[in-house]
C-alpha positions as CSV (number, residue, x, y, z in Angstrom):
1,X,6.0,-23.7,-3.6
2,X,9.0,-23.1,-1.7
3,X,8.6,-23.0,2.2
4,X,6.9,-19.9,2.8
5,X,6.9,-17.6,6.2
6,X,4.9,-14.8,7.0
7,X,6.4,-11.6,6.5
8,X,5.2,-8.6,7.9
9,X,3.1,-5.8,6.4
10,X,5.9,-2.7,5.6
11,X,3.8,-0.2,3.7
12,X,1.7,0.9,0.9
13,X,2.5,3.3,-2.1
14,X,0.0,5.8,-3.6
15,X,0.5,7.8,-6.5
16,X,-0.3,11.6,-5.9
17,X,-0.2,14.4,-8.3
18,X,2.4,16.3,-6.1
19,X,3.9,15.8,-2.3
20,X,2.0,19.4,-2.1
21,X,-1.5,17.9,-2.7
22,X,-0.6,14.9,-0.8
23,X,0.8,16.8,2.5
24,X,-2.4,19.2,2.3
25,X,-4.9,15.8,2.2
26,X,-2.9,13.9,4.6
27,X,-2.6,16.6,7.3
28,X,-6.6,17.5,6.9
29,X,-7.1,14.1,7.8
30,X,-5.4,14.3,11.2
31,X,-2.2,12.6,9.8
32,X,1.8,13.8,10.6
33,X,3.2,13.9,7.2
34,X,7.2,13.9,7.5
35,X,9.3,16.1,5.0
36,X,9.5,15.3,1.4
37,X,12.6,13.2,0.5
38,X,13.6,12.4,-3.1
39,X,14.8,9.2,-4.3
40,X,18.4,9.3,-6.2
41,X,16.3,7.8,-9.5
42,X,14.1,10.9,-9.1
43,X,10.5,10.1,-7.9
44,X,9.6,11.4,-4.2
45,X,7.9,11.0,-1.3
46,X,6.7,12.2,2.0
47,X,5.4,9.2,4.1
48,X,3.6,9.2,7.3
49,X,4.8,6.5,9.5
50,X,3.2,4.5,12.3
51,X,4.2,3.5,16.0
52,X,3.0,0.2,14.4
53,X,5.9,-0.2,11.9
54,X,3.5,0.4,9.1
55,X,3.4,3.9,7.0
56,X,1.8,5.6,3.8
57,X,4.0,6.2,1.3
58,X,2.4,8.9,-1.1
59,X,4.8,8.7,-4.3
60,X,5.0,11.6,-6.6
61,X,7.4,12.1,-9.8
62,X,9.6,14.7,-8.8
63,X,12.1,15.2,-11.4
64,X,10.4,13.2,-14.9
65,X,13.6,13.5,-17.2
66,X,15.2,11.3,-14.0
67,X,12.1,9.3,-13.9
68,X,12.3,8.6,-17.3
69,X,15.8,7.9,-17.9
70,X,15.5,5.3,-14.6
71,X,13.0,3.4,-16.9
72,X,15.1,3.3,-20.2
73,X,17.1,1.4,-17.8
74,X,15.0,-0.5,-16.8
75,X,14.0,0.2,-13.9
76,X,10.3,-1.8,-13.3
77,X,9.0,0.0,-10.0
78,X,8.9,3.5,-12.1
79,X,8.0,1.6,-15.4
80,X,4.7,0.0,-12.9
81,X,4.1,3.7,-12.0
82,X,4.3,5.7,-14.9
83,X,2.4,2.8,-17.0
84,X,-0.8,3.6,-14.0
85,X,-0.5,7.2,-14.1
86,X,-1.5,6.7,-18.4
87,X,-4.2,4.6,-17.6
88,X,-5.6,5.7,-14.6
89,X,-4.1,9.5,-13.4
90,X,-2.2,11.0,-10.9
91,X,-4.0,9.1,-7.7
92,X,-4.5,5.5,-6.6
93,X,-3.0,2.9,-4.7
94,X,-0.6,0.9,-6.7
95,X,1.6,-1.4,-4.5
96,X,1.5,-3.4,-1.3
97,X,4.8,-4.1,0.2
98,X,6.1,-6.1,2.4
99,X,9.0,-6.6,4.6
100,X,11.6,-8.9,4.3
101,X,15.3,-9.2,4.7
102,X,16.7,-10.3,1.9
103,X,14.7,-9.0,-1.1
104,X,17.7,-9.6,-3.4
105,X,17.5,-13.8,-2.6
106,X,14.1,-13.9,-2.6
107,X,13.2,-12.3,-6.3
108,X,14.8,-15.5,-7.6
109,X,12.0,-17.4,-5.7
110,X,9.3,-15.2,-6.7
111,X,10.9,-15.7,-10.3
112,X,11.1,-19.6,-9.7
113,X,7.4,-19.4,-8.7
114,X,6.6,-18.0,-12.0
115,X,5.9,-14.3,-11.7
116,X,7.7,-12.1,-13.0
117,X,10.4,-9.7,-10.9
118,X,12.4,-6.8,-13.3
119,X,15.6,-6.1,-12.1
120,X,16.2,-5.6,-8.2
121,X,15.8,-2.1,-7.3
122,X,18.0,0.2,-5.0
123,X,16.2,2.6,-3.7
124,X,18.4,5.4,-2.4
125,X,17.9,8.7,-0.9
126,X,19.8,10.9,2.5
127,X,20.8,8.3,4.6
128,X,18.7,5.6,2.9
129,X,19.5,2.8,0.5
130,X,17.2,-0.3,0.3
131,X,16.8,-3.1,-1.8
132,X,13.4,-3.8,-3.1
133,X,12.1,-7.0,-5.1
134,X,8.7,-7.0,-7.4
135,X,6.7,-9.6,-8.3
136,X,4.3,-8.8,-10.4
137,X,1.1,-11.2,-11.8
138,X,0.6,-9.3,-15.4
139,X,-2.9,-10.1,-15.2
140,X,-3.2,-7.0,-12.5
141,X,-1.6,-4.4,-14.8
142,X,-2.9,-1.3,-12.5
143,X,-1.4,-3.5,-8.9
144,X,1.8,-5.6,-7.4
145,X,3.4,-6.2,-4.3
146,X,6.9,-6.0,-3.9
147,X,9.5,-7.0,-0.8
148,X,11.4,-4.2,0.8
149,X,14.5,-4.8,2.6
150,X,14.3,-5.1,6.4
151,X,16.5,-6.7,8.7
152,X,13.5,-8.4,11.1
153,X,10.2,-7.5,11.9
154,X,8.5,-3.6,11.6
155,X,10.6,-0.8,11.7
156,X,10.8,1.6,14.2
157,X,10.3,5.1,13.4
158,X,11.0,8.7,15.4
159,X,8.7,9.5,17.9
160,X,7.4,12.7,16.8
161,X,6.6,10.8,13.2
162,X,4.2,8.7,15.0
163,X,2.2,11.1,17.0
164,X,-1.1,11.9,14.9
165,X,-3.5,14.4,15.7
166,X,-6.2,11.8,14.6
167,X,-4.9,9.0,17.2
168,X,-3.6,6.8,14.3
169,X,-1.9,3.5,15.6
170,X,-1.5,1.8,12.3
171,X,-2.4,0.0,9.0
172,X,-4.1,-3.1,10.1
173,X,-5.8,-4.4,7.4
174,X,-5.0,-3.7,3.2
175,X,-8.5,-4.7,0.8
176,X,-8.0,-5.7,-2.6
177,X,-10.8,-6.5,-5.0
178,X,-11.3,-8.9,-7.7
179,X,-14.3,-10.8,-9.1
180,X,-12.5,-14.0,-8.6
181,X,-9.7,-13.6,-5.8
182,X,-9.3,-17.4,-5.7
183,X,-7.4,-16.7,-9.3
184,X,-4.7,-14.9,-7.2
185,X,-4.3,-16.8,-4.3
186,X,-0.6,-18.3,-5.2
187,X,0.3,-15.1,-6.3
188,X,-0.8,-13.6,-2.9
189,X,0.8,-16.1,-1.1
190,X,4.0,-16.5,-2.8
191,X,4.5,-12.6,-1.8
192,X,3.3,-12.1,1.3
193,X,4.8,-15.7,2.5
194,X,1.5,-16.9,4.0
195,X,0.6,-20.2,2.9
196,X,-2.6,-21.0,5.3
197,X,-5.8,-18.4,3.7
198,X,-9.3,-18.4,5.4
199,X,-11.6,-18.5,2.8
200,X,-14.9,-17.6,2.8
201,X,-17.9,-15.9,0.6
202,X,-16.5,-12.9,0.1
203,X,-12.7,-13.8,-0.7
204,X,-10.1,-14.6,0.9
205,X,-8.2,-13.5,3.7
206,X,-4.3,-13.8,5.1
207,X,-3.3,-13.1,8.7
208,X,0.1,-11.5,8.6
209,X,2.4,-11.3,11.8
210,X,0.9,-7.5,12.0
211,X,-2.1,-7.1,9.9
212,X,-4.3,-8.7,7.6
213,X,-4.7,-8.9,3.9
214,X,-8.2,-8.7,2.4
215,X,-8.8,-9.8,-1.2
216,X,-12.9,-9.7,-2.0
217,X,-15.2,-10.2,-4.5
218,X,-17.8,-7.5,-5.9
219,X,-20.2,-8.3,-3.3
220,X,-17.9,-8.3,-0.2
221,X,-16.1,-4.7,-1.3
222,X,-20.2,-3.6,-1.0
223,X,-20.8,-5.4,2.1
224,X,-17.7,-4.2,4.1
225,X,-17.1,-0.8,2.3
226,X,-20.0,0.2,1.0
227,X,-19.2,1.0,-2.6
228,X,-19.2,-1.0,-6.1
229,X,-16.5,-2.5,-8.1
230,X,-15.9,-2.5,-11.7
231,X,-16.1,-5.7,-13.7
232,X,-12.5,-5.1,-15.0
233,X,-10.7,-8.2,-14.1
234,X,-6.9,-8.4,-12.3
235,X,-6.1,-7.5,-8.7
236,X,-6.7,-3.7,-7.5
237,X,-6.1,-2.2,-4.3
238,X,-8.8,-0.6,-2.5
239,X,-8.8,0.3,1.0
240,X,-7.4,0.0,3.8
241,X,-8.3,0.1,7.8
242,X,-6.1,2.1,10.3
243,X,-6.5,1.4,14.1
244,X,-6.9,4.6,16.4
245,X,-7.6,5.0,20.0
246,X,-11.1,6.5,19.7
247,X,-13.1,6.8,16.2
248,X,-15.3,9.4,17.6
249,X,-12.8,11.9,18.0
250,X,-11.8,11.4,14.8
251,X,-14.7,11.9,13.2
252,X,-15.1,15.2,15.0
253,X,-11.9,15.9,13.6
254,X,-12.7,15.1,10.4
255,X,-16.2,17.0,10.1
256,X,-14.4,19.8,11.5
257,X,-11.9,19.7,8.3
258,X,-15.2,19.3,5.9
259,X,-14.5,15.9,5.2
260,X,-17.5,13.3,4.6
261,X,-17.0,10.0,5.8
262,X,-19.6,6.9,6.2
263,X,-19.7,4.2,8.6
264,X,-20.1,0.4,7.7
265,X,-20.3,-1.5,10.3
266,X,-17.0,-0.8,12.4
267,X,-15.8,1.5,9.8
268,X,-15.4,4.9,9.1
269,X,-14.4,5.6,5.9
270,X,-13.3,8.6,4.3
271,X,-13.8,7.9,0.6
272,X,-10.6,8.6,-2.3
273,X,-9.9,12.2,-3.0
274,X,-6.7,14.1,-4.8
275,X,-3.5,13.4,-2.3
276,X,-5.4,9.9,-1.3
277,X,-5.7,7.6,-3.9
278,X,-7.6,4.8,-2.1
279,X,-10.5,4.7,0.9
280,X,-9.5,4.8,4.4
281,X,-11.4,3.2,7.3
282,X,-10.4,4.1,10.3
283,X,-11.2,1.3,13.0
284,X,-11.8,1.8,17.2
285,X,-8.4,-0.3,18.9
């Protein structure tokens, strides 16, 4: 393994139906959602960013007959997407991103490591144009993380993007699940550029520059969120924990909405639903 260094936590991708279902979910929890933007090779978005340099990246397919022709060229962040949606529907939580600065020099590392990459991806929209790298572990067929370009450290973000009426700081923590996440660990590491892992009874866990990186077994997803995994093998994102200024006010915010949440331990979760393809736990910071 090549010398690794910790690279910050960027963002995290979930499919949605459409950026209409997504903007309705995400704002009924409390969240700013900023306006839809299309990429160039036709999927879309509309992200809600944190004063933390971390953001949600709901990812809808906005115009399929560009979708699909970005594919027949091989394009292997849509071909990753599409091939979910078949298996699994219009919601989840598909990819875990990183930052990084040069995702371009760094696929041939993740391909020298032994995963696989596709070819490096351009993502371009109004006044954006990034470079992203996968690397994807074809045991997980339904998850992969990829490096997005970023000069160094977070991003910063507009000021009125970050201001949430639920008090939202940031992503602090991403859980994956896996009945064996000791099977994944180079994997894990050769993409988030952590080397040193705490292991423990539930998993494993890496300790990112800002935020953390669960991956746990059946019986630490039940301990720490509550709920049951399947006994489908491969990596699958779960959850993940945002830090807000105070948890009570949001869940007043949230049972004034309807929503149902649960608390374990220092968590309260709101639980998947159409628009948000994986839990959220929203933690007291």
């Amino acid at each position: 393994m090549k010398k690794l260094s910790p690279r910050n936590l960027d963002h995290v991708v979930l499919p949605v139906p459409s950026l209409k279902v997504a903007r309705e979910r995400l704002s009924k929890l409390g969240f700013t959602v900023a306006p839809d933007a299309r990429h160039k090779f036709g999927s879309e978005n509309a992200c809600v960013f944190f004063e933390n340099g971390t953001f949600i990246e709901p990812l809808a397919v906005g115009h399929r007959e560009t979708v699909e022709a970005a594919i027949d060229k091989g394009n292997p962040f849509l071909r990753r997407d599409m091939a979910y949606r078949f298996r699994n529907g219009d919601d989840g939580f598909t990819f875990l991103v990183f930052g990084d600065p040069d995702p371009k020099a760094e696929r041939k590392n993740i391909k020298k490591a032994g995963w696989e990459t596709g070819k490096l991806v351009t993502v371009r929209r109004p006044g954006v144009a990034v470079k992203v790298a996968l690397g994807i572990d074809e045991r997980s067929p339904d998850f992969a993380c990829f490096l997005c370009e970023r000069p160094s450290g977070p991003p910063s973000f507009p000021q009125e993007m970050t201001g949430h009426a639920n008090g939202a700081i940031g992503i602090t923590r991403v859980t994956l699940c896996e009945q064996l996440p000791e099977d994944f660990q180079y994997y894990l590491q050769t993409m988030s550029g952590q080397r040193e892992i705490r292991s423990h009874s539930f998993g494993m866990e890496f300790t990112l520059p800002n935020a953390k990186i669960s991956a746990l077994n059946k019986a630490g997803l039940k301990q720490h969120y509550g709920v049951d995994a399947s006994d489908d093998r491969g990596l699958k994102a779960v959850a993940f924990d945002i830090v807000v200024k105070d948890q009570k006010a949001v869940a007043d915010h949230l049972a004034g909405q309807g929503i149902e949440t649960r608390t374990i331990g220092q968590r309260l979760i709101v639980d998947p639903a159409s628009g948000q393809g994986a839990m959220i736990a929203f933690i007291e910071g």
